[in-house]
Each structure stands twice: as C-alpha cells, then as structure tokens.
C-alpha positions in Angstrom: 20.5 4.7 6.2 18.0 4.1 9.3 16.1 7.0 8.7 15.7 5.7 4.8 14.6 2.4 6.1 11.6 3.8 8.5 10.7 6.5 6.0 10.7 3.5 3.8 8.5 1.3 6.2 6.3 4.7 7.1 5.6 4.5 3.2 4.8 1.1 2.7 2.1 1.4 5.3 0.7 4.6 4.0 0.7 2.2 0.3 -1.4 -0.7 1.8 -4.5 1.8 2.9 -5.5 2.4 -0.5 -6.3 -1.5 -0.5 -7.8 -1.7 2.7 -10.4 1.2 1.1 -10.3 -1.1 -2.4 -11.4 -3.7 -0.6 -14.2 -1.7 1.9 -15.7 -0.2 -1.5 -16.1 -3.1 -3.1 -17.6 -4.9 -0.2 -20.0 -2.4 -0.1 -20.8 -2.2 -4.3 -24.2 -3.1 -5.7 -25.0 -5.1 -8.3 -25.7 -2.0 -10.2 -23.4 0.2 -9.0 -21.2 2.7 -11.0 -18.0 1.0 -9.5 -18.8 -2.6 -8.9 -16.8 -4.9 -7.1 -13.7 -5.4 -9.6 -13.6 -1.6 -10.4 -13.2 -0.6 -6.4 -10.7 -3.4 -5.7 -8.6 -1.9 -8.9 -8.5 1.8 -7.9 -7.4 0.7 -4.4 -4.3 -1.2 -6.0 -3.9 1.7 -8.7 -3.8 4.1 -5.7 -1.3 1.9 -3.8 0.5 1.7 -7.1 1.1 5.7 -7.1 2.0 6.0 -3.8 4.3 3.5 -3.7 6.2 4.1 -7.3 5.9 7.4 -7.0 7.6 7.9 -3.4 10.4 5.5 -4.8 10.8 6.9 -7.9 11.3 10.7 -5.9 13.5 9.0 -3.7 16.1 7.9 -6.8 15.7 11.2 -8.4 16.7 13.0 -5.0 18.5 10.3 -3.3 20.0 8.3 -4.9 22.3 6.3 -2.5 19.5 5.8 -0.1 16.6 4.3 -2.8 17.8 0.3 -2.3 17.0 0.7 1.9 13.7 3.0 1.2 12.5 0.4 -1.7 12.8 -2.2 0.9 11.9 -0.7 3.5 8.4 0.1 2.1 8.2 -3.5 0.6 8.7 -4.8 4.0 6.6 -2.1 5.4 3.6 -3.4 2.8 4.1 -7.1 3.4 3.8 -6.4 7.4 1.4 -4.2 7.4 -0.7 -6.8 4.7 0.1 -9.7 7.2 -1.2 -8.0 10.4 -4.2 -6.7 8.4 -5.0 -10.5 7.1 -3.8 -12.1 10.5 -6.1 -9.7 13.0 -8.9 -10.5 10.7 -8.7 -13.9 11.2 -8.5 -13.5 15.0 -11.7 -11.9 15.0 -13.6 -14.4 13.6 
C-alpha cells in the first residue's frame, strides 16, 4: 500500500506540470495569438486532466484494491506540489 501511495504522489506531481506550462504559455500569448491566454491556461488543465484520470483510471482497471491510496496519493501529491509552486513564488517576490 506504500508503494501505491508514492506512485500516487509521483503522479500527482507529474499532473500539476501541465499547469505550470498552462500557465507559462499563456503568460507569454499575444493579443493576437493562435492560443491566447484562456486557450493555454485550458490545455494545461486538459493535459493535467489526462494524466491524472487516466493513471487512476489504469490503476482501477489493474489494481483494483490499491486505487483509494493511489487516488489520494496523487490528490495530495497535486495539492503539495500546487502549494509549494504558489508558496516559493511568493517568496521570491
């Protein structure tokens, strides 16, 4: 169950990358860019969408009996990872 729990966590920071590009790209968008701001911003959290339903969802079909600690282990893993991101920005400034 410990190894479902850091796989878990390993996930949910590979899922909150895909924002962290999201956010990049849309910081650097154009007025008349392709993408603009809200179209960046929404492929980052459609990314982190698939990565993170998609590794939970192959961890049900395969197993089953370890998807509640790998679910939260990758929401925890998110949140952290999220809160450190937010957090070391704020130092910086």
């Amino acid at each position: 169950m410990f190894v479902a729990v850091l796989v878990g966590i390993i996930v949910g920071v590979a899922g909150f990358y895909p924002l962290v590009f999201g956010m990049n790209k849309a910081r650097m968008a154009t007025p008349t860019s392709n993408l603009g701001h809200a179209g960046a911003l929404l492929l980052g959290v459609l990314l982190s969408t698939v990565i993170l339903a998609g590794s939970v969802i192959i961890c049900v079909v395969a197993f089953r009996e370890f998807a509640a600690p790998f679910a939260g282990g990758a929401a925890a893993g998110l949140i952290v990872s999220a809160a450190v991101f937010g957090i070391s920005k704020n130092l910086r400034k």
